[in-house]
N, CA, C and O atoms as CSV, one atom per row, in Angstrom:
chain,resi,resn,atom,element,x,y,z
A,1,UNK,N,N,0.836,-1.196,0.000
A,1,UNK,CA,C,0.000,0.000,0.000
A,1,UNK,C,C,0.873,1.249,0.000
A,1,UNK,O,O,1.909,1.150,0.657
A,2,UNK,N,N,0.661,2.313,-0.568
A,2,UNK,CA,C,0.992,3.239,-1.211
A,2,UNK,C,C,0.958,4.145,0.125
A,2,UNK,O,O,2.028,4.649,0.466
A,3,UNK,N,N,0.028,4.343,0.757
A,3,UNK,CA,C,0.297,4.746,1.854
A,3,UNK,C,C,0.514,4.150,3.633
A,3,UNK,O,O,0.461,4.667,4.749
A,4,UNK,N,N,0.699,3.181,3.228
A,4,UNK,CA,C,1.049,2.001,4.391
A,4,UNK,C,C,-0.281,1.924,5.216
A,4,UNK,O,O,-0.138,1.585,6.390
A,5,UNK,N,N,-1.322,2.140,4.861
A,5,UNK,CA,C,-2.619,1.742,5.687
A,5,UNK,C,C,-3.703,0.569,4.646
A,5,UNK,O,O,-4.271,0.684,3.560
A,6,UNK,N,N,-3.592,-0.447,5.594
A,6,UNK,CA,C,-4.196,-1.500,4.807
A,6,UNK,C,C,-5.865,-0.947,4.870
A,6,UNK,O,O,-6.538,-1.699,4.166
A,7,UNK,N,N,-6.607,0.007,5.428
A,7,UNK,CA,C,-7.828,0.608,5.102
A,7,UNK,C,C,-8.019,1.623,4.524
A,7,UNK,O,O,-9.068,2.250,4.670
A,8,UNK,N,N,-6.857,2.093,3.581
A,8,UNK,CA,C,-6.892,2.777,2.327
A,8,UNK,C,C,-8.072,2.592,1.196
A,8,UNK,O,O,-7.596,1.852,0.335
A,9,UNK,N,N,-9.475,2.978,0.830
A,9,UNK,CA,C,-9.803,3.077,0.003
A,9,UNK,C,C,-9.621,3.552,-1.358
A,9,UNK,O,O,-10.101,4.652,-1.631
A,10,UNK,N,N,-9.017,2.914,-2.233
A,10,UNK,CA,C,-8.626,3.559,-3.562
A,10,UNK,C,C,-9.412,4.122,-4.371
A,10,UNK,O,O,-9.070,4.994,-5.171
A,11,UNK,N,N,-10.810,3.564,-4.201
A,11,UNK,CA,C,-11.793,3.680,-4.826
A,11,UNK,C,C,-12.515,4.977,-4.484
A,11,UNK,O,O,-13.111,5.719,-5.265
A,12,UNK,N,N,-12.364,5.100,-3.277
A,12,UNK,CA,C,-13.167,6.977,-2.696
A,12,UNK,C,C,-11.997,7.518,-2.984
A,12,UNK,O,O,-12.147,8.489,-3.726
A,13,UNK,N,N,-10.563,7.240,-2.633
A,13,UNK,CA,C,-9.725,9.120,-2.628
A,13,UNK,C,C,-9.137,8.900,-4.270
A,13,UNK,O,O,-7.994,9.315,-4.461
A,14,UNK,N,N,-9.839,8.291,-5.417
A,14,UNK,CA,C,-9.272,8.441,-6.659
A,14,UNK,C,C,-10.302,8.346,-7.521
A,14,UNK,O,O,-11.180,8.231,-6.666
A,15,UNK,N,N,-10.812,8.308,-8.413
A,15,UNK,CA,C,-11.909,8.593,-9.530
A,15,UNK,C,C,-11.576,7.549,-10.522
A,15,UNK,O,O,-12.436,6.911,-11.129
A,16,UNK,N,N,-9.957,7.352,-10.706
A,16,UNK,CA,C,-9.342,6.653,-11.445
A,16,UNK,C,C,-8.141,5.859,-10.977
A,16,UNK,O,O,-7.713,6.252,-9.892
A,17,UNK,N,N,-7.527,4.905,-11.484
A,17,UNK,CA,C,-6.184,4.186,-11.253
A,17,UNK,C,C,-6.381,3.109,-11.934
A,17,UNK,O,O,-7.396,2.467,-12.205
A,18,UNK,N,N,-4.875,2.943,-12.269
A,18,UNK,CA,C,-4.701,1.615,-12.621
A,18,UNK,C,C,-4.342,0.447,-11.556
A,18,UNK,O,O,-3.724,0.636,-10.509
A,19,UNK,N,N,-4.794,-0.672,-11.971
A,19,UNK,CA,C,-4.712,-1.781,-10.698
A,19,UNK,C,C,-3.018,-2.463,-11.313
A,19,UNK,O,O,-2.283,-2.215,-12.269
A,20,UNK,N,N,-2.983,-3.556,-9.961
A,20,UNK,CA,C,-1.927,-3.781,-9.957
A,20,UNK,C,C,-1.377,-4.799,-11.619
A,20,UNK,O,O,-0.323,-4.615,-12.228
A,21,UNK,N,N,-2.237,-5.596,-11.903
A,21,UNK,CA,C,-2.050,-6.143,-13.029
A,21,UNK,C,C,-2.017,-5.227,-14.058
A,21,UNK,O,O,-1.201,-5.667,-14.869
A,22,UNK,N,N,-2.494,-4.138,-14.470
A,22,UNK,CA,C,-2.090,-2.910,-15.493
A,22,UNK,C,C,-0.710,-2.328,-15.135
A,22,UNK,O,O,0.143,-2.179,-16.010
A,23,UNK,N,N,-0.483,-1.987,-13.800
A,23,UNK,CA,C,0.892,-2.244,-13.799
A,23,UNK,C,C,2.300,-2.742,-14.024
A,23,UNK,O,O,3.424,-2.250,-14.126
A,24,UNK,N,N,1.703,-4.013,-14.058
A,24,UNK,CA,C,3.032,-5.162,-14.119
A,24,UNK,C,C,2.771,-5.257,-15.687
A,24,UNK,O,O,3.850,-5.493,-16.231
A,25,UNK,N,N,1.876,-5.173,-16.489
A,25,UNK,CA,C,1.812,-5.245,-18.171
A,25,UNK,C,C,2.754,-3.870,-18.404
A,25,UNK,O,O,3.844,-4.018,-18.957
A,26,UNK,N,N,2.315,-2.506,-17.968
A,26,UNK,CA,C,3.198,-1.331,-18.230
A,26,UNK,C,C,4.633,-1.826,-18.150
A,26,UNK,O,O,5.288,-1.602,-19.168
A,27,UNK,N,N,5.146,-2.334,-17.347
A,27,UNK,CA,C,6.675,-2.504,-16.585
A,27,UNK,C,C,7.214,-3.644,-17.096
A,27,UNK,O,O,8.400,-3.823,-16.817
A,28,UNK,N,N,6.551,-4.652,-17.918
A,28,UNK,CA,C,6.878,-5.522,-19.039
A,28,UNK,C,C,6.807,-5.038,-20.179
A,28,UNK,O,O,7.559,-5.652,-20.936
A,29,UNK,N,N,6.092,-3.975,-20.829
A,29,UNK,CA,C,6.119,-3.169,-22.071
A,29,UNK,C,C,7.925,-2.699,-21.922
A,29,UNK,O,O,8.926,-2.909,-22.608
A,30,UNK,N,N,7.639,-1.982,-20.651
A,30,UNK,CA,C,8.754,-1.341,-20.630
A,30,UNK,C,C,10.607,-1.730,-20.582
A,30,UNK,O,O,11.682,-1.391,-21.078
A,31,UNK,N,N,10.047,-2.583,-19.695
A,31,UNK,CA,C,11.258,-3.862,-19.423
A,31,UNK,C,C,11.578,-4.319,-21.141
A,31,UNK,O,O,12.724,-4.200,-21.571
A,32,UNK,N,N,10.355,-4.887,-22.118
A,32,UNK,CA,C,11.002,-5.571,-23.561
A,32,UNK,C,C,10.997,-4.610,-24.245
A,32,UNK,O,O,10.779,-4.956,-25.406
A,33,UNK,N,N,11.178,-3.085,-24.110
A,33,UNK,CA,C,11.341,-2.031,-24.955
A,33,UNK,C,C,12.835,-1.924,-24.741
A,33,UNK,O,O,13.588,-2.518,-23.969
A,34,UNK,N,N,13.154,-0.462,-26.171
A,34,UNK,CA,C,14.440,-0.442,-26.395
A,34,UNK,C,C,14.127,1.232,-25.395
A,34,UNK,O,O,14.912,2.108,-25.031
A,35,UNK,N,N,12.723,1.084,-25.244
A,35,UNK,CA,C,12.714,2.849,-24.723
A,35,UNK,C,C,13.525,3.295,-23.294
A,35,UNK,O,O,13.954,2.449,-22.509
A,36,UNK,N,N,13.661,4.721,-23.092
A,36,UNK,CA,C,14.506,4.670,-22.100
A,36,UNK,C,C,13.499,5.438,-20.797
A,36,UNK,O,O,13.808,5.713,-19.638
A,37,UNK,N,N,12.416,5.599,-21.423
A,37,UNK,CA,C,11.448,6.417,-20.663
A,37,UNK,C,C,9.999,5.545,-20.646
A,37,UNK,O,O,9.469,4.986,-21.607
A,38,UNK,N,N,9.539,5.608,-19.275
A,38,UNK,CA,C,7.804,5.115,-19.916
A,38,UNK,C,C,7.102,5.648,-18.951
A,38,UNK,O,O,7.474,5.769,-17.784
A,39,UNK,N,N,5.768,6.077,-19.541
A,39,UNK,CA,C,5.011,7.386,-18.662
A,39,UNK,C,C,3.529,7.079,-18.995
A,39,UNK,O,O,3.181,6.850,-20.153
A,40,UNK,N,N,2.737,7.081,-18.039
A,40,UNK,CA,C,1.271,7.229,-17.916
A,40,UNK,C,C,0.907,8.787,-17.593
A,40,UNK,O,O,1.195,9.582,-16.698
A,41,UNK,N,N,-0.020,8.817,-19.001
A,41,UNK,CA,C,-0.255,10.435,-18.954
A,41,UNK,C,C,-1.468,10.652,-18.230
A,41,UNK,O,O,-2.522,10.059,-18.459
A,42,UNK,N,N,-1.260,11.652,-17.217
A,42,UNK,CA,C,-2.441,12.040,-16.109
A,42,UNK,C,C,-3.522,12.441,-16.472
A,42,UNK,O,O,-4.433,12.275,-15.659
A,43,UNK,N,N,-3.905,13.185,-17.933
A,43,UNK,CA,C,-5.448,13.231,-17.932
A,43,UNK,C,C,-6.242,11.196,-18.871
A,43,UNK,O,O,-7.231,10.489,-18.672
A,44,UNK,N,N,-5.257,11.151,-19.631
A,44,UNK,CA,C,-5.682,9.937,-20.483
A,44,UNK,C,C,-5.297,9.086,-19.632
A,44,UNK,O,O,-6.207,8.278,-19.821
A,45,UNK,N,N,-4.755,8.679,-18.946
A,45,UNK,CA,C,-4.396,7.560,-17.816
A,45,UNK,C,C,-3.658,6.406,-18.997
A,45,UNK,O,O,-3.367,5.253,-18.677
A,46,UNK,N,N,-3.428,7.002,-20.439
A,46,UNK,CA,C,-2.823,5.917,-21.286
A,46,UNK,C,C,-0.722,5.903,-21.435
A,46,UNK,O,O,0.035,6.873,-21.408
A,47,UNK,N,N,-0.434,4.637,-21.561
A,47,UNK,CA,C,0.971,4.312,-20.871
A,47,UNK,C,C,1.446,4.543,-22.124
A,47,UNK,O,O,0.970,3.968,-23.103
A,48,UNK,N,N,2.399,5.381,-22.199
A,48,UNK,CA,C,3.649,5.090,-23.168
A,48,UNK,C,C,5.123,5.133,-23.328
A,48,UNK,O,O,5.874,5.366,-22.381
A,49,UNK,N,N,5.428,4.960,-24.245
A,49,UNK,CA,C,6.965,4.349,-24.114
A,49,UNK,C,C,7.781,5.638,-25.361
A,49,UNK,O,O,7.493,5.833,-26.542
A,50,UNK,N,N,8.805,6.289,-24.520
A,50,UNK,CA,C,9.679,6.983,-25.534
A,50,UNK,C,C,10.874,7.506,-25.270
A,50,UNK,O,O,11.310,7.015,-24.229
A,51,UNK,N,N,11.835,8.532,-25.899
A,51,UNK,CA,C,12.785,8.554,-25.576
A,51,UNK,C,C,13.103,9.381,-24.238
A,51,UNK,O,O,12.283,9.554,-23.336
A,52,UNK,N,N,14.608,9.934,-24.250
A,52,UNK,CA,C,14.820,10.739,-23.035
A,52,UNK,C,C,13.589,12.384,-23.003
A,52,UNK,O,O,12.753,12.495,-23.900
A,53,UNK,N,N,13.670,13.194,-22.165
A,53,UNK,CA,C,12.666,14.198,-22.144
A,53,UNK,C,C,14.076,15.153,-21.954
A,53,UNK,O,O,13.806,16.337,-21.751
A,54,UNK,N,N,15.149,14.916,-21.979
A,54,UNK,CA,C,15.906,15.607,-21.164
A,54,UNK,C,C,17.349,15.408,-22.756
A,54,UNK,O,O,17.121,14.458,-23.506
A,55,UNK,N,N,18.226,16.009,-22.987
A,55,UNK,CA,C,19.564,16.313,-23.723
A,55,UNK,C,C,20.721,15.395,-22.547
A,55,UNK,O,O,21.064,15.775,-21.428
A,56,UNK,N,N,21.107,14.177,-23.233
A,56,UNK,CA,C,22.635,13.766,-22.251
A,56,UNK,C,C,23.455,14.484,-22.498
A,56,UNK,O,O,24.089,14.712,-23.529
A,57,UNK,N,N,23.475,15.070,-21.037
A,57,UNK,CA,C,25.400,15.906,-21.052
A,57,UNK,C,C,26.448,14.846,-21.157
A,57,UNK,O,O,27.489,15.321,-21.611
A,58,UNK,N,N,26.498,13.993,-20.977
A,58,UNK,CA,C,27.733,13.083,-21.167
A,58,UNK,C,C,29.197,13.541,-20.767
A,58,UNK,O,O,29.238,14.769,-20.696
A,59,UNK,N,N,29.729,13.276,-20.643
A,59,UNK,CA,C,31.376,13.262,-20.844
A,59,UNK,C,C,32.102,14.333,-21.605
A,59,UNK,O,O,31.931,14.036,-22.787
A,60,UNK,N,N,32.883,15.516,-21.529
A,60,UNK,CA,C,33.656,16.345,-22.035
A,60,UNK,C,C,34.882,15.615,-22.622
A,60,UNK,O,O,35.777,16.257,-23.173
């Protein structure tokens, strides 16, 4: 539990979520991807997979 109380209702303090099995499918998408990023977007609640969001500074 997400907030360490096993009488956490998910269902009253959220409108939406994904359960734990939509989870573990996301994190296997992600795991057999070549992507380096994977993100569930907060209004579509839909998962995707892409590159960095960010420029590597790397090494001089």
């Amino acid at each position: 539990m997400a907030t360490d109380d096993a009488g956490y209702d998910y269902d009253v303090a959220f409108a939406r979520y994904h359960c734990s099995e939509e989870m573990v499918e996301f994190l296997l998408a992600f795991y057999d991807s070549d992507a380096c990023v994977g993100a569930v977007d907060r209004g579509s609640f839909e998962f995707s997979l892409g590159e960095s969001r960010f420029d590597y500074v790397g090494k001089r």
